[in-house]
N, C-alpha and C positions, 0 to 999 in steps of 0.2 A: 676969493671964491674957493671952497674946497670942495673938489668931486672925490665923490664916495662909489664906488663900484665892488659890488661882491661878485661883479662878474669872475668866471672862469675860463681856462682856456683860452683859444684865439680870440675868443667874441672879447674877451677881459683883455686882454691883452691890443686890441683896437680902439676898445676904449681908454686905455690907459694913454696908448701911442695919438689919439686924437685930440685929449686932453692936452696933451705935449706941447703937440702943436697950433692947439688954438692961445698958445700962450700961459697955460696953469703952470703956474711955477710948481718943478717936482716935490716937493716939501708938501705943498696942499694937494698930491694926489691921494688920497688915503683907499690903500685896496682893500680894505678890511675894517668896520668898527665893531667889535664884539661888545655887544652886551648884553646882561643877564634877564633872559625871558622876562621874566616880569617888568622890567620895565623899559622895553623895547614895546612891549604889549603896552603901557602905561603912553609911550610916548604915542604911538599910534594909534589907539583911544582918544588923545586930545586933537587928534585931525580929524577928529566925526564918523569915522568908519564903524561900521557897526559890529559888534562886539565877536559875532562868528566871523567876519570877514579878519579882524584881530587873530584870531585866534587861528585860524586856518595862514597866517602870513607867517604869524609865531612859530608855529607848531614846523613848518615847510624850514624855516628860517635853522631853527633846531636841527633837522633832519641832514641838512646841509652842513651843518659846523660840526658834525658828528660824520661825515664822510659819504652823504649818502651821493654824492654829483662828483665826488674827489678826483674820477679820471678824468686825468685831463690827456685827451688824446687827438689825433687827425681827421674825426671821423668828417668833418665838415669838408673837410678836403676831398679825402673819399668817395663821399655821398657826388659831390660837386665834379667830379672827376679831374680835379686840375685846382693849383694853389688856393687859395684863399688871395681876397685881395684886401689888405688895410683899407679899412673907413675913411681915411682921409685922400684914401685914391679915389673909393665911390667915389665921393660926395664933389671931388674937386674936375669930375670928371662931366657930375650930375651938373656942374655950376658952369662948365665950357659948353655943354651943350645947347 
């Protein structure tokens, strides 16, 4: 199984560490696959989405690989007033209750 995440920052980074530990061996974690508009559009076309919904993921997809999301910063923290907690503490928390 390879999980694929464009996530960013912490949210990316819980994904990644969840993966970990659901047993993905690090090799098939891939944080990143770049490919060339058109056939990212080409590939998402052949899952039935309709041709603006294509193109509004494309075009958002673009927007991101060009820097538009690039800070990556604490603000979830922040906003939260107090750390962040890794996903695999939710969820393992979510599963004792």
């Amino acid at each position: 199984m390879i999980v694929d995440t464009g996530a960013t920052g912490q949210f990316g980074r819980q994904v990644i560490e969840h993966s970990l530990q659901r047993g993905v061996p690090a090799d098939q974690v891939v944080a990143a696959a770049d490919l060339p508009a058109e056939q990212y559009r080409q590939i998402l076309a052949r899952t039935g989405l309709p041709g603006f919904v294509t193109g509004l993921i494309v075009d958002a997809d673009v927007q991101v690989s060009n820097g538009a999301l690039a800070g990556v910063t604490a603000d979830l923290s922040g906003l939260l007033g107090r750390p962040t907690t890794p996903l695999s503490t939710v969820v393992a928390q979510a599963l004792a209750a």
